[in-house]
C-alpha positions in Angstrom: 0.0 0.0 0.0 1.4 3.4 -0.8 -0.1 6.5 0.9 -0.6 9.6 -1.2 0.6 13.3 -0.3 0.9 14.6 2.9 -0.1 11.0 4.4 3.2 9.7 2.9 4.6 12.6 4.5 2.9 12.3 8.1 3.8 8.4 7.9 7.9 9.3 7.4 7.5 12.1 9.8 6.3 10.2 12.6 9.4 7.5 12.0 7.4 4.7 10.3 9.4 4.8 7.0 7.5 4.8 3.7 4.3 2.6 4.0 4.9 -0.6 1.4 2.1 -3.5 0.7 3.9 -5.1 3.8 2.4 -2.7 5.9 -1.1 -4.4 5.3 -2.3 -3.4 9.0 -2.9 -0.3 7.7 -5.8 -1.5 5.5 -7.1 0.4 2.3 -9.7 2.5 4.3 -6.7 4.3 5.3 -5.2 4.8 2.0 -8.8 5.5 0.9 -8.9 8.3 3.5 -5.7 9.8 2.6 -7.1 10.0 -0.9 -9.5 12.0 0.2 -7.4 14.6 2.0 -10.2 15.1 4.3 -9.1 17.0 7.4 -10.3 19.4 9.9 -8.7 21.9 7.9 -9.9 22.7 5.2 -8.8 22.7 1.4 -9.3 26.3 0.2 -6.2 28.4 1.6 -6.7 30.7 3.9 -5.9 34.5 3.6 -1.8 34.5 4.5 -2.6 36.9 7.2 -6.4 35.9 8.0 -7.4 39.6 7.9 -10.3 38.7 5.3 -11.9 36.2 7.3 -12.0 38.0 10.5 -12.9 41.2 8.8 -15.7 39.2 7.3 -16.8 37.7 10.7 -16.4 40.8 12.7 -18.2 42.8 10.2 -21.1 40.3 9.2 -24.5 41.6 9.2 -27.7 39.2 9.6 -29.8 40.9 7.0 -27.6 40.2 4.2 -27.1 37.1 3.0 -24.3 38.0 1.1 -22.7 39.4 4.5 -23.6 36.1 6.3 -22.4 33.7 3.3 -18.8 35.3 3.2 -18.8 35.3 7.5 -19.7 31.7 7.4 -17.8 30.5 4.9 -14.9 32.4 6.6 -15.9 30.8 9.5 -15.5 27.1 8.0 -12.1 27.8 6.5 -10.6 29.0 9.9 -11.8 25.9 11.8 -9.1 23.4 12.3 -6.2 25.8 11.5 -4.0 27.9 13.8 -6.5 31.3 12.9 -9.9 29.2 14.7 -8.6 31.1 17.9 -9.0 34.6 16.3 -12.0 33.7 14.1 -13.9 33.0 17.5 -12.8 35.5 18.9 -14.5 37.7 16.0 -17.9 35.5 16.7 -18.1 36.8 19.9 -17.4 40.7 18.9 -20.2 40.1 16.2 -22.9 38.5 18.7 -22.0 41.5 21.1 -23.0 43.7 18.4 -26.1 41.9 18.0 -25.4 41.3 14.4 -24.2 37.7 13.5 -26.8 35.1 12.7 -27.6 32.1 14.1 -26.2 29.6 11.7 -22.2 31.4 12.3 -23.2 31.4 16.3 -24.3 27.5 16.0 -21.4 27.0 14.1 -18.7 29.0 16.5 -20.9 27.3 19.5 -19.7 24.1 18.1 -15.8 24.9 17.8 -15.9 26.0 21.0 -17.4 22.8 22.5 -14.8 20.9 20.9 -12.6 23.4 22.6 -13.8 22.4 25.3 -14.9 26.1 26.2 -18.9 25.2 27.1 -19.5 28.6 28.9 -18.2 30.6 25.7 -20.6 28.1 23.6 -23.7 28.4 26.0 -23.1 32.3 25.9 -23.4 32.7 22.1 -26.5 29.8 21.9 -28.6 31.5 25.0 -31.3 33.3 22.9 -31.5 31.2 19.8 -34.6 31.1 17.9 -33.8 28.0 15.6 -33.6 23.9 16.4 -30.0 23.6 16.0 -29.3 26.0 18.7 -31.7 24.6 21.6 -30.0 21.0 20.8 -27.1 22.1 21.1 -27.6 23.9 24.2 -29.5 21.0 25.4 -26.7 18.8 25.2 -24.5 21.4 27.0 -26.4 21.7 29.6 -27.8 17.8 30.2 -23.9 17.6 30.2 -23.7 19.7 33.1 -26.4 17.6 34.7 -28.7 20.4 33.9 -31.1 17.9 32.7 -34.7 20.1 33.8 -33.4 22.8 31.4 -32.0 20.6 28.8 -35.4 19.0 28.5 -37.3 22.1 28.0 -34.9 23.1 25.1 -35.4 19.8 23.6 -39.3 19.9 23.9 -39.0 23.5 22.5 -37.6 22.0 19.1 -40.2 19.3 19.1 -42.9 21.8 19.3 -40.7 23.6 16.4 -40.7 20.6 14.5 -41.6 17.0 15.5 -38.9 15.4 12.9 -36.1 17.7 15.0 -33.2 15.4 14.2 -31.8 13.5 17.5 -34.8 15.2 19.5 -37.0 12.2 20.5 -34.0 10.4 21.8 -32.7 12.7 24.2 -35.8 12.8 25.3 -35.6 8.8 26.1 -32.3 9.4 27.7 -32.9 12.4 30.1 -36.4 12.4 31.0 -36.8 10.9 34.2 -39.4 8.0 34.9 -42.7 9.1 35.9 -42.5 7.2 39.3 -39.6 9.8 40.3 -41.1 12.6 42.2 -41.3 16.3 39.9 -38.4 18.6 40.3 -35.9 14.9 40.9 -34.6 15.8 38.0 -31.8 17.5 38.9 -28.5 15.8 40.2 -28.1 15.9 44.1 -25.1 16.8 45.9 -23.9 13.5 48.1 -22.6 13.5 51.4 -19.4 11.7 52.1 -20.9 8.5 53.4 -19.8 5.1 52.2 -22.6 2.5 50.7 -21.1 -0.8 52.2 -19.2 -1.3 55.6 -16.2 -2.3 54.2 -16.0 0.7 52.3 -14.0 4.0 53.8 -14.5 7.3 51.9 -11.1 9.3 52.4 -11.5 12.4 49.4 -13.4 13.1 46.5 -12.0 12.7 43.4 -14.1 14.3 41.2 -18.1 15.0 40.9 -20.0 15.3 37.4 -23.5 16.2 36.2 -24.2 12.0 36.9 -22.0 10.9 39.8 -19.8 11.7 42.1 -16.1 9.7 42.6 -14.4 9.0 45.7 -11.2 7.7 47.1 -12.1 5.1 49.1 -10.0 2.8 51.0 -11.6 -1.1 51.0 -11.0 -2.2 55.0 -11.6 -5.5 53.8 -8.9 -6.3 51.5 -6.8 -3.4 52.6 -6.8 -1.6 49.0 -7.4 1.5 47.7 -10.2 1.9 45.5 -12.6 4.4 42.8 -15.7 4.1 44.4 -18.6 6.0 41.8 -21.8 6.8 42.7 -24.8 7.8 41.0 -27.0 10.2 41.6 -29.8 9.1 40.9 -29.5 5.2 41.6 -33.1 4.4 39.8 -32.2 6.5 36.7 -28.8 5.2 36.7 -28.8 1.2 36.7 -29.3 0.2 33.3 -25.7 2.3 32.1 -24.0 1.5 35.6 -24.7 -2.2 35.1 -23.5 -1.7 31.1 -20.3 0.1 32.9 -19.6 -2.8 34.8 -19.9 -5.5 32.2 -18.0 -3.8 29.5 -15.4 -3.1 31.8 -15.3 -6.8 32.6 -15.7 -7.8 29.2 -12.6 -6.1 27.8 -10.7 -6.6 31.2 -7.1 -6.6 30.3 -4.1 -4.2 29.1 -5.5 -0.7 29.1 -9.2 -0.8 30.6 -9.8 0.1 34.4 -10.3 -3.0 36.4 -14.5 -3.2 38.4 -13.9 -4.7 42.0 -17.4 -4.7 43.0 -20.9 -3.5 42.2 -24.2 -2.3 43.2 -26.7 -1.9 40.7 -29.8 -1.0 42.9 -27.9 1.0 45.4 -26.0 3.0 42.3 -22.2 2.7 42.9 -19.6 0.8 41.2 -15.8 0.0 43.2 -12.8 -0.1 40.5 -9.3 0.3 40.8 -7.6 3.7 41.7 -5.9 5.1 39.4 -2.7 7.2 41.0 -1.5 9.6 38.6 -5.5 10.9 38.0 -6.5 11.6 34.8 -5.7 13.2 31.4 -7.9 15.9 32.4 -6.6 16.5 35.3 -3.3 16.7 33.4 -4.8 19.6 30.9 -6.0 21.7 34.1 -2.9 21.7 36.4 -0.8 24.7 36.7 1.7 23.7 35.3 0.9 21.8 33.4 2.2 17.8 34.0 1.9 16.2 30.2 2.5 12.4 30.0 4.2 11.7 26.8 2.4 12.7 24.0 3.3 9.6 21.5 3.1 7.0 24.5 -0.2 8.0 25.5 -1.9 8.1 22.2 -0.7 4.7 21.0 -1.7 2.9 24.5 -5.1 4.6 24.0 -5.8 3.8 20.4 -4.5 0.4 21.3 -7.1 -0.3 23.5 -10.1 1.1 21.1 -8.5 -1.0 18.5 -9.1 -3.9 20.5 -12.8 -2.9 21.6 -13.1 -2.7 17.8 -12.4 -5.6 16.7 -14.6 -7.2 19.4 -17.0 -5.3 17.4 -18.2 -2.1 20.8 -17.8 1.1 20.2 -16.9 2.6 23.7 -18.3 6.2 22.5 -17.5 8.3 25.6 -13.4 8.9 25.0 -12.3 12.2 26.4 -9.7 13.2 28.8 -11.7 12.6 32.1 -12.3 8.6 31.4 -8.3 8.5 30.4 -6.6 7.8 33.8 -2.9 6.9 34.9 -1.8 4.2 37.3 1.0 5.4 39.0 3.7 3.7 36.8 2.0 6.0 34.0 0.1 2.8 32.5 -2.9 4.4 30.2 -6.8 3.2 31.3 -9.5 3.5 29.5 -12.4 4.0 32.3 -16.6 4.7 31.8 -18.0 2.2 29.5 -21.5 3.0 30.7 -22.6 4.2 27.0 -20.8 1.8 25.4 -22.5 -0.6 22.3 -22.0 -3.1 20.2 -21.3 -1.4 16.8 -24.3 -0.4 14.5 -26.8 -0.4 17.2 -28.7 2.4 18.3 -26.3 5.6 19.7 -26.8 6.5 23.3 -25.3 9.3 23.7 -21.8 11.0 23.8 -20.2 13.7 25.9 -20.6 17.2 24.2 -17.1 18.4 22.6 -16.0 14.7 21.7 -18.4 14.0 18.6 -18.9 14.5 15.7 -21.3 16.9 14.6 -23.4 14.4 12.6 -24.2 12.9 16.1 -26.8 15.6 16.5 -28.6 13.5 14.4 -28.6 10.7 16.4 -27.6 7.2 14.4 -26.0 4.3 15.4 -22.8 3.3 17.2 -19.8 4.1 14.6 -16.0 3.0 15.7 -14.8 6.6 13.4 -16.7 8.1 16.1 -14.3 6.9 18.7 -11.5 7.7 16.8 -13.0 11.4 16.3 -13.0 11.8 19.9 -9.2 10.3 19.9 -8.7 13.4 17.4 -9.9 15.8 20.0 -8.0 14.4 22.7 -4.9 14.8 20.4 -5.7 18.8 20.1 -6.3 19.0 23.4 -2.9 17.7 24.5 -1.1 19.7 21.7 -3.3 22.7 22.7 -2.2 22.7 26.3 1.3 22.6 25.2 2.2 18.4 24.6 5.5 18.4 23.3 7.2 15.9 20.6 10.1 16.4 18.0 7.8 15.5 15.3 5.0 18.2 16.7 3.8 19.4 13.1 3.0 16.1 12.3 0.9 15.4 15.3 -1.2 18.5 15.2 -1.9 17.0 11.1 -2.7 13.8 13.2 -5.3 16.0 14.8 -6.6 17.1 12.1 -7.0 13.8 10.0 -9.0 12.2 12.5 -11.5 14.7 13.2 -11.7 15.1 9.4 -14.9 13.6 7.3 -12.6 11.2 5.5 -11.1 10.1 9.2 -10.5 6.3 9.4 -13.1 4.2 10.4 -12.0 2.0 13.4 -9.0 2.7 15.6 -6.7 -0.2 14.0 -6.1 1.7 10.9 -4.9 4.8 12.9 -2.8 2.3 15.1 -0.7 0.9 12.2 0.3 4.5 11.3 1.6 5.1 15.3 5.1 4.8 16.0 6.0 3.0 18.8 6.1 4.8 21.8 9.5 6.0 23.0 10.9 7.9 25.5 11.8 10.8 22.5 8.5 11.0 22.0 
């Protein structure tokens, strides 16, 4: 197999040599893709200084189409490229002048999600009159744990329009059962207090819009453990059960190990992970990096494994990537894993891709989209590598449309990890 054009070139860059039909692990999808020169980025050149575009975007006025074409379209050749910064930057100058219509601010809310800048997204999509914008607010804010508010946006597109793409099955996912008292809704705020005598609560690790996770120390067996719990245990069964088994399932190199579980009383014991998590990485001043290349070959290992077993596990981002204290990458959070093809429940806002507002089924390219965003993430908060151009290209490829379907093929382009990298 010989890649074409800059694939060739990210393939050398990244120390693998020129690809050859020996290099069959690959697999033609990824040549296909490389064809396609799909990317993040995209093919029309920018303006060498990007004074057009933001001049366009800055100045765009939402009662001339003409004026909102050239500001979208603007828009659309900044994302992806070293200029998005500045071009959302001009999105929020133009919504302050009250001028920029809603399919630039849906568009900019989006970039900004996978920026993982949620308050500068919710900011420009607060006051949208149009579907796109309450859905995408919706999933902001059920994201958030928000779920009262997210429910009335969604219901507000329904009324809009009952074929509101992906509408229905938030609905299914967030509404609460009609046995659950009104106003339950809304996420609770746990005390401290262990679910099982063996169990000793010593810190909180971390809390979300769903559960809460502790550091626990397990008297017992004289181990420290995760311990999660839910919420709202009656909501939360069904995906902490799935949580459990697909953790058990793919038990091995790379996936958190489950000690114990509770479906009915809502928590789940797994192992602790010492060096805390890639997001916890991205947030700490300074900033601790692990190694960049290390990192994302033990994490698209383990997708390409889930893969092949034919799951998607369709909830990658930086707060399910932990480190054991040795630095081994886990893979944690299966509740919304599927098998592949069946029907998508969900994924966290920022980390798919946009044709998931559409709902569909499970999709292994959207795992490796979410890998992608990771990648930018980590090169974003200053991941370095000698072969750094290449990586952010990386980036780019697999949040592209012409990304490759499963993780395998992006594991046969990795390098193996080194200590250079």
């Amino acid at each position: 197999m010989t890649l074409p054009g800059r694939w060739a070139r990210l393939w050398a860059t990244l120390g693998k040599g020129t690809p050859s039909a020996a290099d069959g692990a690959a697999s033609d999808e990824v040549a296909a893709a490389g064809a396609a020169g799909t990317s993040a980025a995209p093919a029309t050149p920018l303006d060498p200084s990007g004074s057009a575009e933001l001049e366009a975007i800055r100045q765009v006025d939402r009662d001339s189409p003409s004026s909102r074409a050239r500001a979208l379209a603007a828009l659309q050749r900044a994302a992806g490229t070293t200029l998005e910064h500045q071009a959302l930057a001009a999105c929020l100058t133009a919504h302050g002048r009250r001028r920029a219509p809603s399919e630039l601010l849906c568009l900019a809310a989006e970039l900004f999600t996978r920026r993982g800048d949620a308050d500068a997204a919710l900011s420009l999509l607060e006051g949208l009159d149009e579907p796109r914008g309450w859905l995408l607010e919706a999933d902001l804010r059920a994201e958030r744990g928000q779920y009262a508010a997210a429910i009335a946006l969604v219901e507000r597109a329904l009324a809009y329009s009952i074929d509101a793409p992906g509408a229905i099955d938030r609905l299914r996912r967030w509404r609460p059962p009609k046995s659950v008292a009104p106003g339950a809704n809304q996420p609770t705020l746990l005390a401290a207090s262990a679910p099982h005598p063996s169990l000793r609560i010593t810190s909180e690790a971390g809390r979300g819009g769903a559960a809460t996770v502790y550091q626990a120390e397990d008297t017992a067996l004289g181990r420290t453990v995760a311990l999660k719990i839910y919420h709202r245990p009656e909501r939360a069964r069904e995906h902490l059960l799935r949580e459990a088994r697909m953790a058990v399932r793919f038990s091995g190199s790379g996936v958190v190990r489950v000690f114990d579980v509770a479906p009915d009383s809502g928590w789940l014991a797994m192992e602790w992970a010492a060096g805390g998590s890639l997001r916890q990485c991205l947030e700490r001043t300074p900033r601790e990096m692990p190694a960049l290349g290390t990192t994302l070959h033990a994490l698209v290992g383990t997708l390409a494994r889930i893969h092949d077993a034919g799951y998607a596990h369709a909830d990658v981002k930086p707060g399910n990537i932990l480190f054991r204290a040795d630095s081994t990458v886990l893979l944690s959070d299966f509740g919304l894993s599927v098998p592949l093809g069946a029907p998508h429940l969900g994924q966290s806002a920022g980390y798919a891709p946009s044709e998931r507002m559409h709902g569909g089924t499970a999709a292994a390219a959207d795992d490796v989209y979410a890998v992608g965003r990771v990648l930018g993430e980590m090169l974003a908060a200053g991941a370095s590598s000698p072969q750094l151009a290449a990586w952010h290209e990386l980036a780019a490829w697999l949040t592209g449309a012409g990304r490759p379907r499963e993780a395998g093929a992006v594991l046969a382009l990795l390098p193996a990890p080194s200590g250079s990298d």
